[in-house]
Structures are given as C-alpha cells and as structure tokens.
N, C-alpha and C positions, 0 to 999 in steps of 0.2 A: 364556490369557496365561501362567500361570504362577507364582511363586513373584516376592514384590515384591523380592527380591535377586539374581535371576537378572539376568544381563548384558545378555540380553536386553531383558526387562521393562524394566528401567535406561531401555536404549539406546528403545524405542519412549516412554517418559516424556521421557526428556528430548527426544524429537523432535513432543513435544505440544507442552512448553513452548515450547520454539524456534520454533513455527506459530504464539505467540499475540505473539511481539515482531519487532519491525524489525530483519532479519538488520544485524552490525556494521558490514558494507561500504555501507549506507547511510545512515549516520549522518551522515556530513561534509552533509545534506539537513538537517539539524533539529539545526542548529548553536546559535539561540535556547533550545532546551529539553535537556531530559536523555531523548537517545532512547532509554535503557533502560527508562524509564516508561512509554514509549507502547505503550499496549493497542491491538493490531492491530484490533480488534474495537472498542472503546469509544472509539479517538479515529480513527474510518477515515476520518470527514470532514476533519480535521486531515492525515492522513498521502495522503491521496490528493490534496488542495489542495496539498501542500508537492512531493510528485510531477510533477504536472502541472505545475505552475509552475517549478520550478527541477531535479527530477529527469534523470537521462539515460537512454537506451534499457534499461540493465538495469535501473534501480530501474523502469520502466517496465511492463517484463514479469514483474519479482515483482508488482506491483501489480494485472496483469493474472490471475497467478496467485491473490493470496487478494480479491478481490474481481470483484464479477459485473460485465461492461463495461455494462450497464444503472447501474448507480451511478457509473462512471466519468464515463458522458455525462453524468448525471443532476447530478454533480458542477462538470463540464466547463461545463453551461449554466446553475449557478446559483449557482456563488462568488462572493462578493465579495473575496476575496482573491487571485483570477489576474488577472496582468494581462490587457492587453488583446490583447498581443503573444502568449501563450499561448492565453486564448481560442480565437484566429481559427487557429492554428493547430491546435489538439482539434479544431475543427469541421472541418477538414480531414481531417483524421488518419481521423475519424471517422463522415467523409460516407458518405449511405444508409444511416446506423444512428439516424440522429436520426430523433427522431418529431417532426413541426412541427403 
C-alpha cells in the first residue's frame, strides 16, 4: 500500500469508507432518518426494505451491487414493511430465483 499520506493510500481509504455508507444520490430514500448514519453493513435490512419499497432502478442496482440477491429475495419475501404493491412486484422481478 504504502505510506498512510500518500495520495494514494488517501484515495483507496476514503474509497473504503465510502463502501460502508449510502452513496449521497440516495438519500432523498431515507428521508425519516439521517442517512449519513446508516451502516451499509449493520442496517442492510433497513436499507434494502427502504429500496425495494420506495427506491428507483439505480438505487436498485447499487443494492444489487453491495448486497447478495439471495438477501434481497430473502428480504423481498419476509418484510413487514413492503407494501403489498411492491411485494408482488420483487416476486416478479425475481421469478425463478425464489426458492418455494
């Protein structure tokens, strides 16, 4: 890696950090909370519920990006927070990847 002051080094930390939060362009999704708090990792069930329900095609595919679509389904078929109108349509979206 290098020397912790190289511009480098810098540039590949702060592209750590940046992997563990909810890029800024989806924030207007998590309008009830302070989505600079949200831990990619520690609230994925929260952020992937808020996605699926009210998200649009890009916050979609970063989703798709830091999570496995095995949790997605797995999220997809047992929130209580998506409506029902979303539901039916993940199960769509997502036909022949569900396991019944």
């Amino acid at each position: 890696m290098g020397p912790i002051n190289a511009p480098d080094v810098i540039a590949q930390m702060a592209e750590i950090e940046r992997a563990k939060s909810v890029p800024s362009r989806l924030f207007r999704f998590f309008w009830d909370v302070d989505p600079k708090t949200l831990n990619v990792s520690r609230h994925s069930r929260f952020i992937i519920e808020r996605i699926l329900d009210v998200g649009d095609l890009d916050a979609f595919w970063w989703a798709q990006k830091q999570y496995p679509t095995a949790l997605l389904i797995e999220v997809s078929l047992t929130s209580r927070r998506l409506s029902e109108r979303s539901k039916q349509f993940w199960k769509i979206w997502f036909r022949g990847k569900y396991v019944s």
